[in-house]
N, C-alpha and C positions, 0 to 999 in steps of 0.2 A: 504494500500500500504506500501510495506518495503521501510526503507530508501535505501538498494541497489535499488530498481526499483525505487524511486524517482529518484536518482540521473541517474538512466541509461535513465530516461524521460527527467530531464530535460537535461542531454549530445543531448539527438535526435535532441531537441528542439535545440539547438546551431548548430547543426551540420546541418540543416533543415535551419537557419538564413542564415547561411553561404551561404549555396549552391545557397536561394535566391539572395543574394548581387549575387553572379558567373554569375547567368542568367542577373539579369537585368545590371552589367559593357556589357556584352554581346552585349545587345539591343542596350545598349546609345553608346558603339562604330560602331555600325552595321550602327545608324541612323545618326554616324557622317559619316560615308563613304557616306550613299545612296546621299547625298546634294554633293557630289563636281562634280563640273560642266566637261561634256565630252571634248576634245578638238575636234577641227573641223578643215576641210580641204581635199582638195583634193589631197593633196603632201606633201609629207614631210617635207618644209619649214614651209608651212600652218598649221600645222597642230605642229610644235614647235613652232611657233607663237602664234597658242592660247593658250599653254601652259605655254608660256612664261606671257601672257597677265591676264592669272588665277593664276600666282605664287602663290599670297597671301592668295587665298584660299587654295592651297594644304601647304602650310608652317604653316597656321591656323589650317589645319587638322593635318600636326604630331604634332604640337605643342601639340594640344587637344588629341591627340592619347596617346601621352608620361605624359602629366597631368590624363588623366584618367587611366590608366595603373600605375600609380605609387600611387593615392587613393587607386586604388585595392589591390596594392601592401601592403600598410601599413595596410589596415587594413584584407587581411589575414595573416598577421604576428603577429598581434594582439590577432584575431581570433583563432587561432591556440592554443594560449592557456587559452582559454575560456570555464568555463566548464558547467555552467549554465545559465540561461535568467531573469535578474533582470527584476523589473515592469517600466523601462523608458530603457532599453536598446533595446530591440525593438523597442520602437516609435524614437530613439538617430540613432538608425541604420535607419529607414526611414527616418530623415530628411534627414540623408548624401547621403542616394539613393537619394533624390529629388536636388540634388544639383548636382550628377551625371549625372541623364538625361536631366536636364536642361542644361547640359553643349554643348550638339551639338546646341543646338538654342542659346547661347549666341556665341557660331562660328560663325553659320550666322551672329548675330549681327554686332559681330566684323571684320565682314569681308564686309559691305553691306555699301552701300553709306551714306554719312552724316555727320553729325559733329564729329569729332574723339573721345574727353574727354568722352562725356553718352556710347558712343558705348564700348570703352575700360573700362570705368568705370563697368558696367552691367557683363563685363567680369570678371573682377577682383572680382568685391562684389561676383559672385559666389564662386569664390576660397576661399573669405577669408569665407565666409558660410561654406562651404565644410569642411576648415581646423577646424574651431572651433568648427562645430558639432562632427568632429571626438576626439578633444580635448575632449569635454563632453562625447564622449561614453568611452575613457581612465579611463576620473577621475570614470562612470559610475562604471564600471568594479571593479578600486582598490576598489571606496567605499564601495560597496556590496560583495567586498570578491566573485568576479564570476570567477578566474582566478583558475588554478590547480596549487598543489601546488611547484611543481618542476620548474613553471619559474624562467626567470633569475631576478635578480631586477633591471638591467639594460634597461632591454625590456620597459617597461610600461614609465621612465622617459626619456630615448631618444623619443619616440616617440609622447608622449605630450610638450616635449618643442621644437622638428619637428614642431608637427604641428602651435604652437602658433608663434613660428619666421615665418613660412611661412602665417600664417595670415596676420602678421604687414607687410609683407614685399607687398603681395598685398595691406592689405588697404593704406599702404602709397604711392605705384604707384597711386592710384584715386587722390589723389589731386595734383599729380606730373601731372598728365595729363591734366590737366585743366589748371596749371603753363605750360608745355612747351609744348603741343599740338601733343604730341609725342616720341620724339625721348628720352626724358629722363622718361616717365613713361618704355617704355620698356627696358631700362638702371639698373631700379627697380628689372625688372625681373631674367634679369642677373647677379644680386649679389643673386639668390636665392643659388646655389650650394656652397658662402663661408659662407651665413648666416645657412646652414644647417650642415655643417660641422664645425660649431661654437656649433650648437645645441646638436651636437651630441657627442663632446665635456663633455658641461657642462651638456648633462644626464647622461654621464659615472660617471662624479663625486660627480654629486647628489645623484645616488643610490649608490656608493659606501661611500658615506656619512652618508647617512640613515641606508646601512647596519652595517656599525659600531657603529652605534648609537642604 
């Protein structure tokens, strides 16, 4: 085999990785919709009454709609400039998928009767799994030299210390929630947007550090 048809096998093989993540975000947001519960009634009162009554689960599902949509997101940006398949970036990429579909059944969790702290906890450890597998499939990438060689060098350190703030930022809602039983673990979640744009921040000046370096 020439090293041009190496390389255009192993581009297939990436390009082949990809499209699997595509399908199965797919599924895990397909199987987040099929679970929210119909609303019932014979009138229109009754029938925004039950809707009213199910908020939490449909507020659960954007929530969970806009968290998996935005995994997707990062990591076809990632993706995008990947030009090869190291021997742990595939198994890096299957974790993150298993944190993906896991994600409509820790909905239900978090949405289902019971003691609040394990139910939101179980939600969160997903996220913070999710963020850190993807952390690993980043460093994956720069170690192995998988990426082409015209990215930017901003790309790879925003989006590893993305992911690493938004780790910390769920595991430390888990023990917030067990302290105040609520209303300050999801307090947590709402400082994700100024902790990411802090991140986003210091990767611009990490890689523009490095690249002078």
């Amino acid at each position: 085999m020439t090293t041009q048809a190496g390389h255009q096998v192993r581009a297939v093989a990436a390009e082949r990785l990809t499209m699997f993540v595509d399908a199965v975000i797919a599924i895990a947001l397909t199987l987040l919709a099929l679970d929210l519960p119909v609303p019932t009634g014979d009138t229109t009162d009754a029938m925004l009454s039950s809707m009213s009554a199910h908020g939490s689960e449909y507020l659960a599902f954007a929530v969970s709609f806009v968290v998996i949509a935005a995994h997707w997101r990062a990591h076809h940006e990632i993706f995008s400039h990947v030009r090869a398949l190291g021997g742990r970036l595939t198994s890096l990429t299957l974790a993150w998928l298993f944190m993906q579909v896991l994600m409509p059944f820790a909905t239900r969790v978090l949405t289902a009767d019971g003691a609040f702290p394990p139910r939101f906890s179980l939600y969160a450890i997903v996220q913070v799994l999710a963020s850190a597998s993807f952390a690993l499939i980043i460093r994956e990438i720069r170690r192995a030299h998988l990426y082409t060689t015209d990215v930017p060098p901003q790309v790879f350190a925003q989006s590893l210390v993305r992911s690493i703030c938004l780790a910390a930022v769920f595991a430390v809602s888990v023990p917030v929630s067990f302290l105040t039983n609520g209303t300050g673990a999801y307090l947590c979640w709402l400082t994700a947007p100024i902790v990411l744009t802090v991140a986003r921040r210091l990767g611009t000046v990490n890689s523009h550090d490095r690249h002078r370096a």
